[in-house]
Structure formats: structure tokens, C-alpha cells
FIKE-217777 format. One record per residue (C-alpha): x, y, z. Coordinates in pm, whole numbers, plus 50000, padded with zeros to 5 digits. Layout:
N
XYZ...
! end
This chain:
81
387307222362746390697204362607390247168562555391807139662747395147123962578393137089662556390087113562362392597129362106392907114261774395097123561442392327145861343392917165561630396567174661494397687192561179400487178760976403927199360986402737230860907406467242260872406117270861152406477248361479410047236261491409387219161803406457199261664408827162861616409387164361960406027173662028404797143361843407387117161962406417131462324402457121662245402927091362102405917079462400402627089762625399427070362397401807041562390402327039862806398747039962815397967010862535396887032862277398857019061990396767028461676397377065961838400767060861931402127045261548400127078161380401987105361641405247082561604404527085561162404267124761244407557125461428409347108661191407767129760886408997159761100412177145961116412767140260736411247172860672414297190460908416617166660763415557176360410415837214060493419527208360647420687192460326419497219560117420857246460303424107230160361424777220459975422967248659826421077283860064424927287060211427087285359906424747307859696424737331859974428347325660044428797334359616426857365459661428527379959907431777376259750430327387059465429157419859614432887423259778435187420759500
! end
């Protein structure tokens, strides 16, 4: 039987696991909810997630942007010449 949002703690969530690119907004969603119902200590952990999430995408936009796309973008000119 799933637990009630007031019953679930951190432990009941896996960091960014790196497959669920909706997970941020998953998080931000629980912790908007723990903190409507005056669960703070629940709501600041959920909120740390979201953020972590965020940096994480933020991190992997970056690196694609000033390195994945010009390499590939090298490559394939590379391969045309």
C-alpha cells in the first residue's frame, strides 16, 4: 500500500539517478505540497533535490553546448571533406 505524502521521508526517494528527466519537477512538486501541509524538514530536503536536479541539467547543457556539439560538429566535417 503507497504511503501518505505526510508518511514519506527522503529515504523514500533516490537521488538523481540520471534516467528521470522529469524528476526536478517531480521534487519541487513534493516539496510545494510537504510545505502547504507544514512539513518543512520534508519540504527543504525535496526543495535540496530539485535544486541538485537542476544543477545537474544545467551542468549537462554547458557541456554539450561548449564541448558534445562542436566535437560532433568537427567530426562530421571531418568525415565530409
Amino acid at each position: 500500500m503507497p504511503k501518505a505524502l505526510s508518511e514519506l521521508t527522503v529515504d523514500d526517494f533516490e537521488p538523481h539517478s540520471g534516467k528521470d528527466f522529469q524528476l526536478a519537477a517531480s521534487n519541487g512538486t513534493l516539496a510545494a505540497h510537504a510545505k502547504t501541509m507544514g512539513l518543512m524538514d520534508q519540504a527543504e530536503r525535496f526543495h535540496a533535490f530539485a535544486e541538485s536536479d537542476r544543477q545537474f541539467d544545467l551542468d549537462l547543457s554547458s557541456l554539450a553546448k561548449t564541448e558534445v556539439n562542436p566535437q560532433a560538429l568537427d567530426q562530421r566535417a571531418g568525415t565530409a571533406s
